[in-house]
C-alpha positions in Angstrom: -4.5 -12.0 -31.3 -3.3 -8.6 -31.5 -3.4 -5.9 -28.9 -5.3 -3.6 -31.0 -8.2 -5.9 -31.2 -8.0 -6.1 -27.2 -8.0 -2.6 -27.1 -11.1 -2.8 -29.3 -13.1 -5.7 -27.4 -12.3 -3.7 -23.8 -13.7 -0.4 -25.4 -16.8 -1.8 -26.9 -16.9 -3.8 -23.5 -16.9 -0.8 -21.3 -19.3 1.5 -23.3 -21.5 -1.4 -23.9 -22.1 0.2 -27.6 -20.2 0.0 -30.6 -20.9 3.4 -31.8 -19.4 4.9 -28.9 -16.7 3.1 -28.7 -15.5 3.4 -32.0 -15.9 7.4 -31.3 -13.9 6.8 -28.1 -11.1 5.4 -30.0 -11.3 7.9 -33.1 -11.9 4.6 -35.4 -14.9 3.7 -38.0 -17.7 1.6 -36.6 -17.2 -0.8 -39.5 -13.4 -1.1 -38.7 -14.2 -1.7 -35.0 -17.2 -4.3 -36.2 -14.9 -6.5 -38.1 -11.8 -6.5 -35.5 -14.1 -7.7 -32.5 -15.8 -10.6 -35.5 -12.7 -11.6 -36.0 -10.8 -11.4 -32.8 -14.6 -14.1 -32.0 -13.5 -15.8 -34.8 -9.7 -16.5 -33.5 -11.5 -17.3 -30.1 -14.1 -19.5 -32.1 -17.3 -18.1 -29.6 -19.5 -15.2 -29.3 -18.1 -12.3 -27.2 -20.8 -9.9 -27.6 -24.9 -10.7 -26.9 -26.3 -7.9 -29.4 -29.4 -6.4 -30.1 -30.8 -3.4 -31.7 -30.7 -1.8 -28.7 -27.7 -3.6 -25.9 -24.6 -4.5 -26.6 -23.7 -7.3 -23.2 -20.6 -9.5 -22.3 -21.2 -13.2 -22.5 -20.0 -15.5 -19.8 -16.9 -16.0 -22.2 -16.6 -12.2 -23.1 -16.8 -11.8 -19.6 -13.7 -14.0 -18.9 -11.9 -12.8 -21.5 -12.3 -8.8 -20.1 -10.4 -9.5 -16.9 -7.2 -11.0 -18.9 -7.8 -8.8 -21.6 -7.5 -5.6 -19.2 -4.9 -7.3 -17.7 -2.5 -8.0 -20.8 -3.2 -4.0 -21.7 -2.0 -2.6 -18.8 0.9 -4.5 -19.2 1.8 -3.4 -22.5 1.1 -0.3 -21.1 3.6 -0.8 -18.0 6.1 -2.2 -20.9 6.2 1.0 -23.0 6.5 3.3 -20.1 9.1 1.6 -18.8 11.2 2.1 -21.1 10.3 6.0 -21.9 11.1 6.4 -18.2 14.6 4.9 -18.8 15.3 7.5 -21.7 14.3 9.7 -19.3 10.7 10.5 -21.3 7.6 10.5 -19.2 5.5 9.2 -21.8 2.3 7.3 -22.1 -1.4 7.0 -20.2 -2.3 7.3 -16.7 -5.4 5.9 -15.5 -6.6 7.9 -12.3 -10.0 6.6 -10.9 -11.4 9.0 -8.0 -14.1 8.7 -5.4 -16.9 11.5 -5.7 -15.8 14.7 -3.2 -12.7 12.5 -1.3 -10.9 14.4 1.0 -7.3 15.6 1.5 -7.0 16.0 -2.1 -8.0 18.1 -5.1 -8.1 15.8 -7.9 -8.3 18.7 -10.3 -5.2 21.1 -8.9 -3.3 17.6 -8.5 -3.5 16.9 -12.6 -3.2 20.7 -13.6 0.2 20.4 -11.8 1.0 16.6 -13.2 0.4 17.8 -16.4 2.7 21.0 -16.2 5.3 18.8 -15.4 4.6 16.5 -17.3 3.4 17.0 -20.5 3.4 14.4 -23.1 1.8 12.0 -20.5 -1.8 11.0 -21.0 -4.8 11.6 -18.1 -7.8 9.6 -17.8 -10.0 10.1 -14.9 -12.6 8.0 -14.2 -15.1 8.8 -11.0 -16.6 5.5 -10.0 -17.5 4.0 -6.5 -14.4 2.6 -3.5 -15.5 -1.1 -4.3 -15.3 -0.3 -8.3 -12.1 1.5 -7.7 -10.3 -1.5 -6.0 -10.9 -3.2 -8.9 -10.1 -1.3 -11.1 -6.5 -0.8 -9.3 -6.5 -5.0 -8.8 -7.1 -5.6 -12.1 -4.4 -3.3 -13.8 -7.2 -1.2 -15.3 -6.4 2.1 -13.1 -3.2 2.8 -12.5 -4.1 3.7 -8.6 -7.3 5.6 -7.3 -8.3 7.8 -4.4 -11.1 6.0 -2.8 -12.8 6.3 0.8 -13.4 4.0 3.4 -11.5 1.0 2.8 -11.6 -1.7 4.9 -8.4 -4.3 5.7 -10.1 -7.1 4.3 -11.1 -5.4 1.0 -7.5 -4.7 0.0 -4.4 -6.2 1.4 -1.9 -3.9 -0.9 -0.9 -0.6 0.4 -3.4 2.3 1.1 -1.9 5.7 1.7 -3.9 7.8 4.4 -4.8 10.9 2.9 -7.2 12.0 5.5 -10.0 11.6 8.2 -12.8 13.4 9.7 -15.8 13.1 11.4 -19.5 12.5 9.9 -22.1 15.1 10.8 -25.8 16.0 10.0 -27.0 18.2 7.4 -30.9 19.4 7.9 -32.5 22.0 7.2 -32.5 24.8 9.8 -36.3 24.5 11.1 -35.6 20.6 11.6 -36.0 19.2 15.5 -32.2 18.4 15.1 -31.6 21.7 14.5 -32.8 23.1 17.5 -31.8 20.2 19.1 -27.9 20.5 18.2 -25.3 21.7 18.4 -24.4 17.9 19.5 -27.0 15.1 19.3 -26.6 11.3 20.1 -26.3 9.3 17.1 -29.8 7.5 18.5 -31.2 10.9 18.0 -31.8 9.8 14.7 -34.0 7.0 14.8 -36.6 7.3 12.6 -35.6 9.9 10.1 -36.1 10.0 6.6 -32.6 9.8 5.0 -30.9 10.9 1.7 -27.9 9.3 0.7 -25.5 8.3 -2.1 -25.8 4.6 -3.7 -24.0 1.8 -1.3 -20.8 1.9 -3.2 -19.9 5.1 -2.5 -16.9 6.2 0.2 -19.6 8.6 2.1 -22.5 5.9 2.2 -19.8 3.1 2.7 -19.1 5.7 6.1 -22.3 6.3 7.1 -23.6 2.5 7.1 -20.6 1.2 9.4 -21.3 4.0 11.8 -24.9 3.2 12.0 -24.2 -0.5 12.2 -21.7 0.3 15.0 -24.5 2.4 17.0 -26.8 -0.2 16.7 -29.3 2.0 14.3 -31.5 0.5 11.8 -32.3 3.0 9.5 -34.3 3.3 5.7 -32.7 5.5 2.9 -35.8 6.8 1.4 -33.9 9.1 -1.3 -30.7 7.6 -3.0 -28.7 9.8 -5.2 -25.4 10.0 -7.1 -24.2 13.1 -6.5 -23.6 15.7 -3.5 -25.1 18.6 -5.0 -28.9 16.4 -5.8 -28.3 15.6 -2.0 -27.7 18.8 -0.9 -30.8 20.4 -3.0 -33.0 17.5 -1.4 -32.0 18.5 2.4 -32.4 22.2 1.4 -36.1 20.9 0.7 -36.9 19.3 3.8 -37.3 15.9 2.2 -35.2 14.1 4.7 -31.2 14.3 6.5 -28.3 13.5 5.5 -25.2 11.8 7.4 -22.2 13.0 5.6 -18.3 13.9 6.1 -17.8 16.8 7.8 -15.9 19.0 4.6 -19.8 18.5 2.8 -20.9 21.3 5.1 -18.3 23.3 3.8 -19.6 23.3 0.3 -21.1 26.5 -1.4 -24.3 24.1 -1.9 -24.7 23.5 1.8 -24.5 27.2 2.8 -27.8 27.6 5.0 -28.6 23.8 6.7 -28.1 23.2 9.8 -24.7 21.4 10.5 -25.2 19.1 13.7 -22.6 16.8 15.5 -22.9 13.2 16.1 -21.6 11.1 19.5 -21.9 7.7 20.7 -20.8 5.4 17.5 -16.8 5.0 18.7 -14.5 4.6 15.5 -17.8 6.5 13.2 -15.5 7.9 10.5 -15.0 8.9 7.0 -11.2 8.3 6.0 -9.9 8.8 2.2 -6.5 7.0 1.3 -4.7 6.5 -2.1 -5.0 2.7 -3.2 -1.6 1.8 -4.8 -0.6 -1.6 -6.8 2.1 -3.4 -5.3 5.5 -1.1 -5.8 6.8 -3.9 -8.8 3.6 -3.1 -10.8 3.3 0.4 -10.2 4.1 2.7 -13.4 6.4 5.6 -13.8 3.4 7.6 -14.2 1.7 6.8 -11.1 5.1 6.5 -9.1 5.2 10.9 -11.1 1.7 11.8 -9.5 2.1 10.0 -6.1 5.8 12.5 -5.7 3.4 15.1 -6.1 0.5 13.5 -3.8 3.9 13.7 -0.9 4.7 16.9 -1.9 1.6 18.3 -1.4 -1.3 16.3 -0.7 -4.0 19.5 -0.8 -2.8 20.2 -4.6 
């Protein structure tokens, strides 16, 4: 078993197509074919369910992804280790970042990373808090900026970045419009809402603050992106519970920005999620001196 061929199987894995994966890793299709058959036939079981149209993990494939990913991001950890002790900053980091987090600007963060450091690899990868503390468990992302993290979902260390308050957006002829500047979080009751999908940090925010006010409520309209739920408010299709820095958005210029009271602890907090200090790379211990630096990069 050769890393290559891992590299392979976790590619084909996580694009779920061999055509794209092959293009990911700038290989032919029939090259990538025959190193996943034969990295089945060292294993001596099927990896892959394939058809014409999916490409899915079986319950083996499945095992074999989680030590697979593992084993790669040690090589990984290997090779930069030693760059870093010729003093070369070499090699990939893995960045995986909530959707709008606060206290940070992803972007101006690996403009400057990259200035300094300019042989290193960036891959960024925008997924969900509870995807992205997997990712960081499993070796697969070297650390992530997630939101709403909760003690009992990671026990490594979490580095505050920031925390603010959750607020309405409606549209300006709405009752809590006129209502406002300040409403009661029971206010609410019964409202259509628009929101993002349960794994994300601004949901993840929203649902412990209504569970702590003791409000039961129905998310008619559940998007994936702030600027869908923005348009959809502007629309008068329902309200949305969201940080406080969403208002701030060019999108949200012209709703109604109302304050919420009564739900002690409701809060949206963003922190950097960070593998224990031994299995940290030179790459991510580079970008979190910059993170200190300057957090609002």
């Amino acid at each position: 078993m050769e890393l290559r061929q891992l590299e392979h199987f976790v590619a084909v894995a996580e694009e779920r197509h061999f055509t794209r994966a092959a293009e990911r890793l700038a290989v032919s299709q029939s090259g990538l074919s025959a190193s996943v058959r034969a990295l089945e036939h060292e294993l001596r079981t099927p990896l892959f369910s394939r058809t014409t149209r999916t490409v899915r993990l079986t319950e083996a494939g499945q095992a074999l992804l989680v030590e697979a990913e593992r084993t790669l991001a040690g090589a990984r950890a290997a090779r930069d280790a030693v760059d870093a002790v010729r003093g070369l900053l070499r090699g990939t980091l893995t960045l995986g970042v909530e959707q709008c987090v606060a206290g940070v600007s992803p972007a101006r963060l690996l403009a400057a990373f990259h200035r300094e450091h300019p042989h290193m690899e960036i891959r960024l990868r925008q997924e969900g808090t509870s995807s992205l503390l997997e990712g960081v468990a499993g070796g697969r992302l070297d650390l992530a900026f997630a939101a709403t993290v909760s003690p009992r979902e990671w026990r490594g260390e979490l580095m505050p970045l920031a925390r603010e308050a959750m607020v309405v957006l409606c549209e300006p002829g709405h009752r809590l419009a006129r209502e406002g500047p300040r409403v009661a979080w029971a206010a609410l009751r019964g409202e259509p809402f628009i929101d993002f999908h349960p794994d994300w940090g601004p949901r993840r925010a929203a649902d412990e603050a209504f569970a702590a006010a003791g409000i039961r409520r129905t998310v008619a309209l559940e998007v994936n992106d702030v600027h869908s739920l923005l348009e959809l408010v502007h629309e008068g299709l329902g309200i949305a519970v969201v940080p406080h820095h969403f208002s701030r958005k060019p999108e949200a210029a012209g709703l109604a920005v109302v304050e919420l009271h009564g739900a002690p602890g409701a809060a949206y907090e963003s922190v950097v999620v960070l593998p224990p200090a031994g299995a940290m790379s030179p790459g991510a211990r580079a970008l979190m001196a910059l993170v200190r630096e300057n957090p609002l990069r």
